[in-house]
C-alpha positions as CSV (number, residue, x, y, z in Angstrom):
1,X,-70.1,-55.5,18.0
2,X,-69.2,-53.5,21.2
3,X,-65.3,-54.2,20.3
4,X,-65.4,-53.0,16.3
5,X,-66.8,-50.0,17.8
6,X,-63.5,-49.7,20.3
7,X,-61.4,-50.4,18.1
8,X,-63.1,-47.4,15.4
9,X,-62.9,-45.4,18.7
10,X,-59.1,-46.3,19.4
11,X,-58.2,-45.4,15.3
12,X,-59.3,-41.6,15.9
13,X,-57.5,-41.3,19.1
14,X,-54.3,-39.1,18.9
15,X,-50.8,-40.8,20.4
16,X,-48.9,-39.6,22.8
17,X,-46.2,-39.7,20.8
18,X,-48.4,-37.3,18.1
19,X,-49.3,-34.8,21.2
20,X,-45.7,-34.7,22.2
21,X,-44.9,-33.4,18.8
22,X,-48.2,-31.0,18.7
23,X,-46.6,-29.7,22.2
24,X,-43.1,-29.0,21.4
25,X,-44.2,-27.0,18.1
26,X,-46.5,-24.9,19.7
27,X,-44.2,-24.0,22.5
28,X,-41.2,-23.3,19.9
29,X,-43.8,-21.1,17.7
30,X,-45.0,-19.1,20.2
31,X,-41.7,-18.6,22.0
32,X,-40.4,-17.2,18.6
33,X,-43.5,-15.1,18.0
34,X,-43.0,-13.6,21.3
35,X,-39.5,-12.8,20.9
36,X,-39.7,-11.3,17.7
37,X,-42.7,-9.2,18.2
38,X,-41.3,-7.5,22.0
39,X,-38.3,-7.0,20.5
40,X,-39.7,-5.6,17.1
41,X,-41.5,-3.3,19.6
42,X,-39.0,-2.0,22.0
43,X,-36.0,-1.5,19.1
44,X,-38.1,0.0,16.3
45,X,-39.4,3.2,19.1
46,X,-35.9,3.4,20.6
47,X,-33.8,3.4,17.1
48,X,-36.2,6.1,15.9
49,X,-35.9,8.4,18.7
50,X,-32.5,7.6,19.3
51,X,-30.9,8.4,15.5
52,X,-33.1,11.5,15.6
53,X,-31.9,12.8,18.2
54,X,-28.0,11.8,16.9
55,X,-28.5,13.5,13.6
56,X,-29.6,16.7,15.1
57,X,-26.7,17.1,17.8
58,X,-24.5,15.9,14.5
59,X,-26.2,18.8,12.6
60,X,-25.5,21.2,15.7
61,X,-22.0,20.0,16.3
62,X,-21.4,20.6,12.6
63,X,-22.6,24.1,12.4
64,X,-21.0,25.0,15.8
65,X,-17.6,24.4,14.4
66,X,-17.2,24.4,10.5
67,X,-15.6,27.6,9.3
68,X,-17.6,30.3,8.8
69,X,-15.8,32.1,6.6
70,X,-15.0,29.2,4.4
71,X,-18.4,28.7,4.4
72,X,-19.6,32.2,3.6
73,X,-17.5,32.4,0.0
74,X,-18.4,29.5,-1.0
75,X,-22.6,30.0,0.1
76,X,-22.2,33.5,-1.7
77,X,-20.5,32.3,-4.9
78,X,-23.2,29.2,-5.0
79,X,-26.1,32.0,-4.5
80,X,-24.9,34.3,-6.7
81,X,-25.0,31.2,-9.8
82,X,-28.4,30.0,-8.8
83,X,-29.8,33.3,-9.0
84,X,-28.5,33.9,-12.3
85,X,-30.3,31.3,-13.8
86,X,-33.6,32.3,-14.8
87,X,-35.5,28.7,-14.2
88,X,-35.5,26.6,-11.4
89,X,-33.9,23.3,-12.2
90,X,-35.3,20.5,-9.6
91,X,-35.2,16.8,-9.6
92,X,-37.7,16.9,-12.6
93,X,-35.0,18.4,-14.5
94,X,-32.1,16.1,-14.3
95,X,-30.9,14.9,-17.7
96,X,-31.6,17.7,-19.6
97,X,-29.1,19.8,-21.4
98,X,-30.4,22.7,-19.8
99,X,-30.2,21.3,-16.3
100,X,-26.5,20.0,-17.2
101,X,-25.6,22.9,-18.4
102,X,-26.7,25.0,-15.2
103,X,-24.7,22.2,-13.3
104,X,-21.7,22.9,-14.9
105,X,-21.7,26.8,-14.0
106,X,-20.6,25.7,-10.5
107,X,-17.9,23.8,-12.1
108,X,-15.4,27.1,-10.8
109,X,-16.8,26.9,-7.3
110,X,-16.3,23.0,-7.3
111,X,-13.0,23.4,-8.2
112,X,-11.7,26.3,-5.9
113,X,-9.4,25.6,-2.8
114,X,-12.1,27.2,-0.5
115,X,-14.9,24.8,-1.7
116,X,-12.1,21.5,-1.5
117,X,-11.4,22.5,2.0
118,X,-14.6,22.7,3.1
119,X,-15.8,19.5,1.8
120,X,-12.8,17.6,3.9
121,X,-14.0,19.5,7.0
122,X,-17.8,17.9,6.1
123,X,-15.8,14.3,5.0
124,X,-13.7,14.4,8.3
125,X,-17.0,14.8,10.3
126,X,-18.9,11.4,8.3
127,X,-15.7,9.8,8.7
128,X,-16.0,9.8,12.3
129,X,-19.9,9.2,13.1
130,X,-21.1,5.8,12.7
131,X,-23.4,4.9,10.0
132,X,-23.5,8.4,8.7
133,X,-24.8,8.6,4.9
134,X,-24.2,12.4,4.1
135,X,-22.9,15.5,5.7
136,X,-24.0,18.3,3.5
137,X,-25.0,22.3,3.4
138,X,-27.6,23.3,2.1
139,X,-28.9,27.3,1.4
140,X,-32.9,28.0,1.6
141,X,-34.7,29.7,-1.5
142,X,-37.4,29.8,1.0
143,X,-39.9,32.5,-1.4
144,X,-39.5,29.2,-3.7
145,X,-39.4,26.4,-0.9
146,X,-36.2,24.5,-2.2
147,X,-32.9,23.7,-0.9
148,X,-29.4,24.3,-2.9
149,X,-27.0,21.7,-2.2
150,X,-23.8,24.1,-1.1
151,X,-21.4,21.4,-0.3
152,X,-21.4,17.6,0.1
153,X,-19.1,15.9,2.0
154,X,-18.1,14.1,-1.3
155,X,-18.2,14.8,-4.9
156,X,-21.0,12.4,-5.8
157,X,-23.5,12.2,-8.8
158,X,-26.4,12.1,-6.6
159,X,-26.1,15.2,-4.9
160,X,-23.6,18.1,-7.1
161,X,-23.4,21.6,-6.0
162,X,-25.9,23.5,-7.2
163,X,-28.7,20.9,-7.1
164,X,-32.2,22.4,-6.2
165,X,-34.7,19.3,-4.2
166,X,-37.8,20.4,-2.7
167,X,-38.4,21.0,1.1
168,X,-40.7,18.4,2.5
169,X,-43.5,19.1,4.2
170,X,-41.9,17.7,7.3
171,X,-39.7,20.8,6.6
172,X,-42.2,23.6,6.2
173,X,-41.7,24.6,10.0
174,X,-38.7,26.6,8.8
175,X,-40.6,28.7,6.4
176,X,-42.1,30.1,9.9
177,X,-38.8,30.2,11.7
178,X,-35.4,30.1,9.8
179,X,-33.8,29.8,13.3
180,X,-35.7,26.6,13.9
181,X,-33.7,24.7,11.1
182,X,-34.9,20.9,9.9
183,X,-36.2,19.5,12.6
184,X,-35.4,15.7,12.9
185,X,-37.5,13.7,10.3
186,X,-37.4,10.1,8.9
187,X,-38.3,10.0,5.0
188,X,-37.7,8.0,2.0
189,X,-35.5,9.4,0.1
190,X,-36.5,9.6,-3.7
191,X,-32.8,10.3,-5.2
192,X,-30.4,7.8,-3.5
193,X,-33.6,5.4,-2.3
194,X,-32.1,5.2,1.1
195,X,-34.2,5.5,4.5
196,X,-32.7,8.4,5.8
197,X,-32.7,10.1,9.2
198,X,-32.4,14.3,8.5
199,X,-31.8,17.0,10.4
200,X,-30.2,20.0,9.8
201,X,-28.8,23.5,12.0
202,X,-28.5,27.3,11.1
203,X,-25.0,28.3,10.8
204,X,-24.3,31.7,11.8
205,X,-21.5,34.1,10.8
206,X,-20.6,36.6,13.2
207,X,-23.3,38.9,13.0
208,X,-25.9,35.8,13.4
209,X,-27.3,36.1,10.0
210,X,-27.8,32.8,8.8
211,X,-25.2,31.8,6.1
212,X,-26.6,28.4,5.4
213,X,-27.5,25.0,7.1
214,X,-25.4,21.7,8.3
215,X,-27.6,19.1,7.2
216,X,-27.0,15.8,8.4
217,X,-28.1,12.3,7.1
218,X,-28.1,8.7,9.0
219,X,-28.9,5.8,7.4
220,X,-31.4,3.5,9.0
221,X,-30.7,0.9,6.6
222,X,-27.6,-0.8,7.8
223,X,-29.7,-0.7,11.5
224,X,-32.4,-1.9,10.4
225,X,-31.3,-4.7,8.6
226,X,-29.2,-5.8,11.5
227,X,-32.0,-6.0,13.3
228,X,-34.0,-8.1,10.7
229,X,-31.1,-10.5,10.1
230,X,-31.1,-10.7,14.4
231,X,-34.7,-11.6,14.2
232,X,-34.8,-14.0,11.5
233,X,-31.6,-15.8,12.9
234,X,-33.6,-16.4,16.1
235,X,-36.4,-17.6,14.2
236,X,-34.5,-19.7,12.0
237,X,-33.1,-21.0,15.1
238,X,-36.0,-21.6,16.8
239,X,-37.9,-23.2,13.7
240,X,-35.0,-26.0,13.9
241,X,-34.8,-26.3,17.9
242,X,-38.3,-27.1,17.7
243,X,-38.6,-29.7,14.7
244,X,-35.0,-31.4,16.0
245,X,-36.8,-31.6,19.2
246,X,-40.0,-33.3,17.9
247,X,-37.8,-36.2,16.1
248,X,-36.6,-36.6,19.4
249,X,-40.6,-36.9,21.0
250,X,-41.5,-39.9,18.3
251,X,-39.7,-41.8,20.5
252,X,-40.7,-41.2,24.2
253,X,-43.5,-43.6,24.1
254,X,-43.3,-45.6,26.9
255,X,-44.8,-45.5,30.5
256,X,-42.2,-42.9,31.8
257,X,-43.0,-40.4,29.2
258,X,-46.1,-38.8,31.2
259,X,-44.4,-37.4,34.7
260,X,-41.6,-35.8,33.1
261,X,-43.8,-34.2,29.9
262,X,-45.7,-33.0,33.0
263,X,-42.7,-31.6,34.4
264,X,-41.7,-29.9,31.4
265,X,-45.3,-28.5,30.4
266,X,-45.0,-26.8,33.5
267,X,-41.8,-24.8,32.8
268,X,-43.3,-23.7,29.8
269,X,-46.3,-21.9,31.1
270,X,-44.1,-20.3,33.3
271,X,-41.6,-19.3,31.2
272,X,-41.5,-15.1,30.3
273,X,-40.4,-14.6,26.4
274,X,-40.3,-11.2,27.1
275,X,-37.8,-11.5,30.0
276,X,-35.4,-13.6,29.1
277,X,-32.4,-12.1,31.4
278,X,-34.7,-13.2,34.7
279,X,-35.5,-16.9,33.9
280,X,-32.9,-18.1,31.4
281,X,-31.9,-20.8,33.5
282,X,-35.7,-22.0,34.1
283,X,-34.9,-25.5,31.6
284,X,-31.8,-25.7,32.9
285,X,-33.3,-26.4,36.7
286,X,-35.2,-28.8,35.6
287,X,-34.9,-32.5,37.1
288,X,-35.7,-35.3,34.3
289,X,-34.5,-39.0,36.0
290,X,-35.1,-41.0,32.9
291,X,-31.7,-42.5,31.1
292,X,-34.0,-42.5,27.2
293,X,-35.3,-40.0,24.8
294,X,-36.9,-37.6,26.8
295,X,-33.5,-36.7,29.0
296,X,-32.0,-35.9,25.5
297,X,-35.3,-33.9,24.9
298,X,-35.0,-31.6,28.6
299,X,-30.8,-31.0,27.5
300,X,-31.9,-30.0,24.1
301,X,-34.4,-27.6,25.6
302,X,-31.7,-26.0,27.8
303,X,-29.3,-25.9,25.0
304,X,-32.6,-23.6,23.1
305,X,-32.7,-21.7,26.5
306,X,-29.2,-20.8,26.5
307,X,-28.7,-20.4,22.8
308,X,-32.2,-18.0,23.2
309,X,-30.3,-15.9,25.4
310,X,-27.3,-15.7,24.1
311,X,-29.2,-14.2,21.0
312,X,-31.0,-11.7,23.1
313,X,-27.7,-10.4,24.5
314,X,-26.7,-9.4,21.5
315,X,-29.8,-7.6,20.6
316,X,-28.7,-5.9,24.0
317,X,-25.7,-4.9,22.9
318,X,-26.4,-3.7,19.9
319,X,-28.7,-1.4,21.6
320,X,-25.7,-0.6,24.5
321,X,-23.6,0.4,21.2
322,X,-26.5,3.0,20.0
323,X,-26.2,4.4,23.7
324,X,-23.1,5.1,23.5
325,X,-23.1,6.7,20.5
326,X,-25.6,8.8,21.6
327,X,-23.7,9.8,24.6
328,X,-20.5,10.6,22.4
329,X,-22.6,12.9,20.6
330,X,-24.2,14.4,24.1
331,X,-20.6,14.8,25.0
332,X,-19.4,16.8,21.3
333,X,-22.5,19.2,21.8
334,X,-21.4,20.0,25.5
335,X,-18.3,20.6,24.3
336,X,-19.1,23.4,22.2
337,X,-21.8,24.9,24.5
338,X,-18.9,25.7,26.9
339,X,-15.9,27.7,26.4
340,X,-12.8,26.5,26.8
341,X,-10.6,28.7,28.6
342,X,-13.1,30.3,31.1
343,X,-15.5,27.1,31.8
344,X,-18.3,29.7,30.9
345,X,-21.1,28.9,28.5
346,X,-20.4,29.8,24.9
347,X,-21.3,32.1,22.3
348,X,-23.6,28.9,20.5
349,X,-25.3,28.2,24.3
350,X,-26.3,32.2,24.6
351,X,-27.8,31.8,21.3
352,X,-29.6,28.8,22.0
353,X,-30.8,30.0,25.0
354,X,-32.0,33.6,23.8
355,X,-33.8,31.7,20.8
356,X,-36.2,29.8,24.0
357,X,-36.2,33.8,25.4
358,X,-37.4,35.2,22.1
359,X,-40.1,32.9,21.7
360,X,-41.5,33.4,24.6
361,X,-41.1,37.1,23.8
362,X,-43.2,36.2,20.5
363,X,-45.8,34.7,22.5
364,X,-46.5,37.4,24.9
365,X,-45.7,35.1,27.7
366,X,-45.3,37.5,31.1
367,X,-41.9,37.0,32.7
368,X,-39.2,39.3,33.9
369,X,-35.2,38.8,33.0
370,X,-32.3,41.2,32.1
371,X,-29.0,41.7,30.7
372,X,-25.8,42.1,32.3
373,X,-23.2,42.7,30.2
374,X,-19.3,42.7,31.4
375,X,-15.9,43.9,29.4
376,X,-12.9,43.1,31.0
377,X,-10.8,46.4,30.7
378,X,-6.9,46.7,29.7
379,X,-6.5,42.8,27.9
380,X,-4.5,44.4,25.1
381,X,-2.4,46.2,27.3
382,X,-2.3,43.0,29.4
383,X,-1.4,40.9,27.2
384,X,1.4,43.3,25.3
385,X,3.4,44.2,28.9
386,X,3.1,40.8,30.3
387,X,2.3,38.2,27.9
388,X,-0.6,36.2,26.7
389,X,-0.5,34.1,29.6
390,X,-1.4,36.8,32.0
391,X,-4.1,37.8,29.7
392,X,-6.0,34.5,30.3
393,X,-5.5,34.5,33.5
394,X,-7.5,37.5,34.1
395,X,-10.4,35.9,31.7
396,X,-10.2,33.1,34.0
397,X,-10.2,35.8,37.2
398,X,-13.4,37.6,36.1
399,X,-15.3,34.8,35.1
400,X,-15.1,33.6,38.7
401,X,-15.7,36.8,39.7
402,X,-18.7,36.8,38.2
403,X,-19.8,33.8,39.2
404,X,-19.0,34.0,42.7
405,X,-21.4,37.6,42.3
406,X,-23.9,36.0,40.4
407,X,-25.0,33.1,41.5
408,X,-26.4,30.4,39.8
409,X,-27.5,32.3,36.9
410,X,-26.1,31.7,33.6
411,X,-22.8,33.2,32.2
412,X,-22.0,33.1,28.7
413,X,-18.4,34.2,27.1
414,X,-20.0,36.3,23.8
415,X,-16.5,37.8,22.6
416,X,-12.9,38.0,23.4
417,X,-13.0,39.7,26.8
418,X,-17.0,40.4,27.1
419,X,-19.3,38.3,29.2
420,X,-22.8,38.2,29.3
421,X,-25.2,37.3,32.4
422,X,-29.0,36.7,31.9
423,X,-31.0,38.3,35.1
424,X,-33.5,36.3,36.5
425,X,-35.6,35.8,40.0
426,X,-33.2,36.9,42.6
427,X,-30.7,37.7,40.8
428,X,-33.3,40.1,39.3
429,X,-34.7,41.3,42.1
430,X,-31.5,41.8,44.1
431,X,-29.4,43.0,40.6
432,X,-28.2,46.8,42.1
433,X,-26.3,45.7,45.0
434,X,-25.0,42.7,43.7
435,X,-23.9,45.4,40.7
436,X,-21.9,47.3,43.6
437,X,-20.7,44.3,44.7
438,X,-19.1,43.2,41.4
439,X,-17.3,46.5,41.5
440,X,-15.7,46.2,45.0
441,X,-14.1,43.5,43.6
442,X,-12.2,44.9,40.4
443,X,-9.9,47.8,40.2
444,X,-10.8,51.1,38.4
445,X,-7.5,51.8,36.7
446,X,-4.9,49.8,34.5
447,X,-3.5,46.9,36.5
448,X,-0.1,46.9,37.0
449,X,2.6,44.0,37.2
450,X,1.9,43.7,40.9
451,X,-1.7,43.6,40.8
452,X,-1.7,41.7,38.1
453,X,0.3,38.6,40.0
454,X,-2.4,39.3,42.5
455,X,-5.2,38.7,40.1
456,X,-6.4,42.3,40.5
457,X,-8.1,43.2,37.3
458,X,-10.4,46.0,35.8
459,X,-13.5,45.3,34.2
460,X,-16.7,47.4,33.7
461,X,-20.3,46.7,34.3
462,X,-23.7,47.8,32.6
463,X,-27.1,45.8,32.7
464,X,-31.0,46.5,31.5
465,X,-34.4,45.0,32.3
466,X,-36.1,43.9,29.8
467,X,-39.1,46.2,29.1
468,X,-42.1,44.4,27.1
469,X,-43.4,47.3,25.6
470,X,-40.5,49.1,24.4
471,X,-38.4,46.0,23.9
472,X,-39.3,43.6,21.2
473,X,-36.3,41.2,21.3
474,X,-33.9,40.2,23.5
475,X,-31.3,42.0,21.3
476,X,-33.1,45.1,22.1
477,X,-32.4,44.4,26.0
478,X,-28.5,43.6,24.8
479,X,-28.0,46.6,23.4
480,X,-28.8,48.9,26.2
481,X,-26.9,46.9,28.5
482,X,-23.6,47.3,26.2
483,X,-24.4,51.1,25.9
484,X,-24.6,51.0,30.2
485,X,-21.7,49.2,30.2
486,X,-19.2,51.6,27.7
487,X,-21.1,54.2,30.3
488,X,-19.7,53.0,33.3
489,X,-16.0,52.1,31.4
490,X,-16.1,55.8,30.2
491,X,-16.9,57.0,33.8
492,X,-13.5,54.5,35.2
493,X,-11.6,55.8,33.2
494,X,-12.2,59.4,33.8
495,X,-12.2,58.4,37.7
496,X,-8.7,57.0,37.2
């Protein structure tokens, strides 16, 4: 009696050889669980931010250096269609005769030399950008809230000239402020069914009026599905380590099976998922002194350990790649923030900067700054008696003139020879005699070829505070400082 009731006992007992199975798929599971799920965490966040913040330096670099003219004759003549149709033709459109027909009156833009040209400037700028789906611009109908499609980077049936979408709501921020532009968004886009990263930048012409917007694209297809395939490659992967290893446990059965399995169970609830680079080589430490089964089991595992990490290196560096990207992009947008010749900030930087001023204008927000604005005198001249070479060299002389006068505050190169200096705390404060002191160190009259191998140059100073109640933009600020400074350029001349 007492043994039928061992033996029923005995029947519902599970085998060491069963838990040794039970053990090396629960490990393997959770291992590829925890893989997958840190890494879908840390890569989805960083992608995001990461192509939003590519497309809109993209966007900026775009506008920063397309041709403006170009870009003007070919926004006007686009304009000057659309608002000669008397409906508005969006998406809802497409197929009609109607809408074909209003898509054929840019047919003469589409074909004109200024049009072709531009698009190869927007085609030369996808070309070099990695995993770039469109470069585009785009004019605002913005009493209507749609976008014209000006130029695309490509002739392509998706997006012709002349094609109206709607602004998303992501976009509505620009009814507000036209400066603001489309601020980096990540939408589904209904036409080519691509996930698209968008962004898009004003583009100025020389009076900064806007003429239209650079409108940039990514794809977050091709990244995404990198990604996947990464994921389910490791899982795959681990999925086979983990049945291949529990063949190999049906057969460590015997008496030496227990120490090492203890060994092993160990290493596993110590082992970090999530930080693989710090304890890759945990298996591979490991000490199993048994010539069967379970030695074969302990190398397999630290083949899985090294394959595992091998795998999350190149996650790594397909992340490292994004970086750099990134950086390359960092590196274009510095570029045309400064100005070449002089080293001073540019034309686009005074903009951007004066943009932050305004605002803060808008917003009644109490703080003092002014204007300084600078004209080297006699460049013409300079450069018809002794050569364009000379010319430069006094750009280059008063920009570290004015540097060396103003300290630390920020110089921007706004036109040929004219400089502009924004005012601020001690500069502020201390702005008359470092005024005088700008002027002891340029010459009243017309340089001549002996000064001029000195680096003696002429160049007239005027500045303004800024004035909240009388002065409503920074503009307004500009303005009196360029009146001061024709003043004071008057007055040299009639010392001289």
């Amino acid at each position: 009696m007492a043994a039928n009731e061992e033996k029923k006992t005995r029947k519902f007992r599970i085998t060491i050889r069963a838990k040794t199975i039970i053990m090396i798929l629960l490990f393997g599971l959770v291992l590829a669980e925890t893989a997958m799920v840190h890494f879908s965490l840390v890569s989805s966040s960083a992608n995001k931010e990461n192509y939003k913040g590519l497309a809109t330096d993209i966007s900026a670099t775009v506008a920063a250096t397309i041709d403006k003219t170009l870009t003007k004759e070919v926004t006007d003549s686009v304009v000057e269609i659309y608002n000669s149709s008397d409906k508005l033709f969006r998406d809802e459109n497409e197929g009609t005769p109607a809408h074909d027909a209003y898509l054929a009156s840019f047919d003469s833009v589409r074909q004109s030399q200024n049009y072709l040209t531009l698009q190869s400037e927007l085609k030369a700028v996808k070309d070099s950008t990695r995993n770039t789906f469109g470069v585009y611009l785009g004019w605002v109908d913005f009493d209507r809230k749609a976008c014209v499609f000006v130029c695309y980077d490509s002739e392509s049936e998706a997006f012709p000239i002349g094609v109206v979408d709607h602004l998303y709501e992501e976009d509505y921020p620009l009814l507000e402020d036209h400066d603001l532009g489309f601020v980096a968004s990540i939408y589904h886009s209904e036409r080519d069914g691509e996930i698209l990263v968008t962004a898009g930048s004003p583009v100025y012409d020389a009076d900064h009026n806007i003429i239209c917007y650079a409108l940039v694209d990514i794809s977050m297809a091709a990244v995404r599905s990198n990604q996947a395939n990464a994921i389910v490659r490791l899982f795959i992967y681990l999925i086979a380590s983990v049945i291949l290893l529990s063949f190999i446990g049906i057969f460590v059965v015997h008496f030496t099976l227990v120490k090492p399995v203890k060994t092993l169970q160990k290493a596993t609830k110590t082992y970090d998922a999530s930080r693989p680079e710090a304890n890759h080589e945990a298996f591979s430490k490991l000490k199993v002194n048994v010539n069967d089964e379970l030695a074969d089991l302990a190398e397999n595992m630290k083949e899985m350990e090294a394959d595992i990490y091998n795998k999350f290196n190149e996650l790594v560096r397909i992340n490292e790649e994004l970086a750099a990207s990134q950086r390359e992009t960092e590196r274009m947008t510095e570029l045309a923030n400064t100005d070449a010749l002089t080293g001073a900030r540019s034309k686009i930087a005074y903009i951007k900067d004066t943009d932050i001023m305004n605002q803060k204008i808008r917003e009644h927000e109490t703080f003092e700054f002014g204007i300084a604005m600078i004209d080297l005198n006699y460049l013409k001249e300079t450069n018809d008696k002794f050569g364009h070479d000379k010319g430069d060299a006094a750009l280059i002389e008063l920009c570290r003139i004015i540097k060396a006068t103003f300290k630390d505050a920020p110089v921007y190169r706004v036109g040929g020879d004219e400089f502009v200096v924004v005012l601020k705390d001690e500069i502020y404060a201390n702005i008359d005699s470092l005024v005088e002191q700008f002027n002891s160190s340029v010459i009243c009259g017309e340089p001549n070829e002996a000064e001029i191998e000195k680096n003696h140059i002429s160049a007239a100073i005027g500045y303004s505070l800024y004035d909240s109640v009388k002065d409503a933009c920074v503009d307004d600020v500009f303005v009196r400082a360029d009146k001061s400074m024709y003043a004071r350029k008057h007055e040299m001349k009639g010392i001289h």
